[in-house]
Wavefront OBJ file of the C-alpha trace (Angstrom):
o trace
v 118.099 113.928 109.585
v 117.630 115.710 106.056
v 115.489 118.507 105.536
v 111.809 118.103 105.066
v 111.326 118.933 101.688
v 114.101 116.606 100.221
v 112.898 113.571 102.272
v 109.419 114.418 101.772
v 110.064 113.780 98.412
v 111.470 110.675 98.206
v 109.314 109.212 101.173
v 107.796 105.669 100.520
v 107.714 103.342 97.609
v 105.967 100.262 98.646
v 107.842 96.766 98.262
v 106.235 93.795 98.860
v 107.783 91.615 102.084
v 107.293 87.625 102.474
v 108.151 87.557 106.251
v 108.874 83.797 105.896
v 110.537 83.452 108.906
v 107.347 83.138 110.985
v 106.883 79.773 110.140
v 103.454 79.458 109.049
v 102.488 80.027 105.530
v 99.544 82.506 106.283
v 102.229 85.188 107.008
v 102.050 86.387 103.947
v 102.609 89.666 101.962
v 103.301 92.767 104.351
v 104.165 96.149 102.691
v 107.555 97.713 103.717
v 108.619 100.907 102.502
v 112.194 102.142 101.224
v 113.413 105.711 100.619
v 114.512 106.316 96.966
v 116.702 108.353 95.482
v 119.244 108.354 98.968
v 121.145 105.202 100.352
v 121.022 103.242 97.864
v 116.794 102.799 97.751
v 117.183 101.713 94.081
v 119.185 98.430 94.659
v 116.997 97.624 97.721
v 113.641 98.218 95.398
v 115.241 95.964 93.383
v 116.121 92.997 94.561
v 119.157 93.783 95.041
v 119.449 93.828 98.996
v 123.218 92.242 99.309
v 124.836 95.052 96.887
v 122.428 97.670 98.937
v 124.093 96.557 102.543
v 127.414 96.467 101.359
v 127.325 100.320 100.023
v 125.340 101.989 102.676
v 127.718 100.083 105.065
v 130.876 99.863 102.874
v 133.602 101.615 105.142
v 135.532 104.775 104.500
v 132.708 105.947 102.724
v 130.255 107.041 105.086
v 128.673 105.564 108.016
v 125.211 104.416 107.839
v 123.994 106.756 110.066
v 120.987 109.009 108.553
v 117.561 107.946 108.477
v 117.555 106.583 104.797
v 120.282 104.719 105.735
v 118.849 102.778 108.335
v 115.149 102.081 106.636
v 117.128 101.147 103.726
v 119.094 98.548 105.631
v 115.963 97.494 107.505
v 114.320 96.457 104.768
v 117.456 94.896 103.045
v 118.405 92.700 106.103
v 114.415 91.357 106.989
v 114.216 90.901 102.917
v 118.014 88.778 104.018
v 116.729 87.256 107.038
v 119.116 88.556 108.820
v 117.436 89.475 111.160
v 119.794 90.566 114.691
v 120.529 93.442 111.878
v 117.151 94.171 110.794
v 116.400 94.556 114.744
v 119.650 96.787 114.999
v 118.529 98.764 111.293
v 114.570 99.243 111.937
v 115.057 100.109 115.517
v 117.874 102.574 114.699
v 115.290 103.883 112.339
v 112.886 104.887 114.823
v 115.083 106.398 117.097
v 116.591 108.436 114.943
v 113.182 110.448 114.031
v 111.933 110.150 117.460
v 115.085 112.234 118.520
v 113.632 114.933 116.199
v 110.570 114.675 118.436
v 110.967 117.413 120.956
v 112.565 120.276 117.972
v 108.959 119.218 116.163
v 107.034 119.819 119.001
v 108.531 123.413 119.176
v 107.931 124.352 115.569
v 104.750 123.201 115.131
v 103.934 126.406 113.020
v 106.103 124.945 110.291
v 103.561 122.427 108.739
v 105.981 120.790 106.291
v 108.631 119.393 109.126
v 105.733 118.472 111.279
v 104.142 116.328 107.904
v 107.918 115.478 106.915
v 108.421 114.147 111.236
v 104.904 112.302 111.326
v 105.256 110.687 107.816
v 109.028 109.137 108.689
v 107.997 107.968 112.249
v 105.463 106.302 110.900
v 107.175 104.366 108.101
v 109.723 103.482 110.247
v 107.383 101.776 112.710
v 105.393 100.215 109.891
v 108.593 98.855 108.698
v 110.110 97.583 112.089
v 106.088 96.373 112.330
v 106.867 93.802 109.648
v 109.924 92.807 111.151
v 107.915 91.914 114.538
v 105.260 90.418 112.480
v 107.574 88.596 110.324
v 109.178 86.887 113.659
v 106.241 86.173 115.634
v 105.862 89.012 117.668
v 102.618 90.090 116.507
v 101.632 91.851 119.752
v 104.002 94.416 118.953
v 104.071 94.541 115.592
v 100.192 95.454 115.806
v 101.614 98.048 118.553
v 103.922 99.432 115.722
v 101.390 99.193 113.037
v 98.500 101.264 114.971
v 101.240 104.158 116.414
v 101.997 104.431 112.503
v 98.293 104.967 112.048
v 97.730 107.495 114.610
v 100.290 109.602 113.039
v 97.376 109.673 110.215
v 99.971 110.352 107.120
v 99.326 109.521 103.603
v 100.252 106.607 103.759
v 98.453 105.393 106.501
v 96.502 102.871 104.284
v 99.679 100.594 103.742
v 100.105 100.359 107.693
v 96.356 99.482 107.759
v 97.204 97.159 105.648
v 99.687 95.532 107.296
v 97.697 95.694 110.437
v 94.935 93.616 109.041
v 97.603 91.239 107.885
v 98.515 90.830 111.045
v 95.706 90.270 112.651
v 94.465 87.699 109.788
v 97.431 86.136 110.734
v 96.986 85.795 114.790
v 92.966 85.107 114.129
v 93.508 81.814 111.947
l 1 2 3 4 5 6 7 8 9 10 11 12 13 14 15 16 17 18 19 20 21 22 23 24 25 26 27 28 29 30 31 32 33 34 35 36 37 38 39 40 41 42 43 44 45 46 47 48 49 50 51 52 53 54 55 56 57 58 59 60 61 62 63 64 65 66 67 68 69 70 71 72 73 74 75 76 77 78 79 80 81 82 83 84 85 86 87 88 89 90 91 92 93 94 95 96 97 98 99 100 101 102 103 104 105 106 107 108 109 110 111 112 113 114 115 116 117 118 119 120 121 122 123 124 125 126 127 128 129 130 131 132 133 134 135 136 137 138 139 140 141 142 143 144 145 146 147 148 149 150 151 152 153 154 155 156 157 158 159 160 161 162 163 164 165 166 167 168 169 170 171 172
């Protein structure tokens, strides 16, 4: 994982998600958020999700292994529809901060990590929320979206968000 204060930094830009893959044309806009400035956020804020995957996963150059590397390709593959390797990317996501979980718990003096920890975890299960959402899981997705809450970040109005969007989409 990166130190706090670079990925702080960088944290969430918001991109807009069409989950079509649930079918059902209520499913409609969820948020998803993608880490500029590291693994290749740019292209993926772009549009350009095919030319993303291919360098964060392009061999010989480095592995996508880091935490920007696996939101980025998380968001790239659901925006693909690809989604055995969204599952793979947005679940590799989450682990990778929640392995961070029991050094955080030790530090907790050290405000910044402890923001820096709660702010990743929960974009990364906001983002594999959409996923869920996006292929009719919506039980967990609105499992993923309220954990993200709970971590009560900065952010936390984009997972409410995509919570409501959720649940506007199981009520109808």
């Amino acid at each position: 994982m990166h130190n706090g204060a670079a990925l702080a930094a960088l944290l969430i830009i918001a991109a807009t998600s069409m989950p079509a893959l649930a079918h059902d044309e209520r499913a409609a806009p969820f948020t998803m958020a993608v880490i500029l400035g590291e693994a290749h956020g740019s292209k993926v804020e772009a549009g350009q999700y095919e030319q993303a995957i291919e360098r964060i996963t392009e061999s010989g150059r480095r592995a996508p292994e880091d935490f920007a590397d696996q939101v980025n390709l998380c968001v790239a593959y659901v925006k693909t529809k690809d989604i055995r390797k969204a599952g793979t990317a947005c679940d590799a996501a989450v682990a990778k901060v929640k392995k961070q979980e029991n050094r955080v718990s030790r530090i907790r003096n050290n405000r910044s990590e402890v923001r820096t920890y709660r702010a990743n975890l929960a974009l990364a299960l906001s983002n594999r929320g959409v996923l869920l959402a996006a292929t009719g899981d919506t039980e967990r997705a609105k499992q993923d979206f309220l954990a993200a809450i709970d971590l009560q970040t900065q952010d936390s109005w984009i997972f409410e968000n995509n919570l409501s969007r959720v649940e506007q989409v199981t009520d109808s």
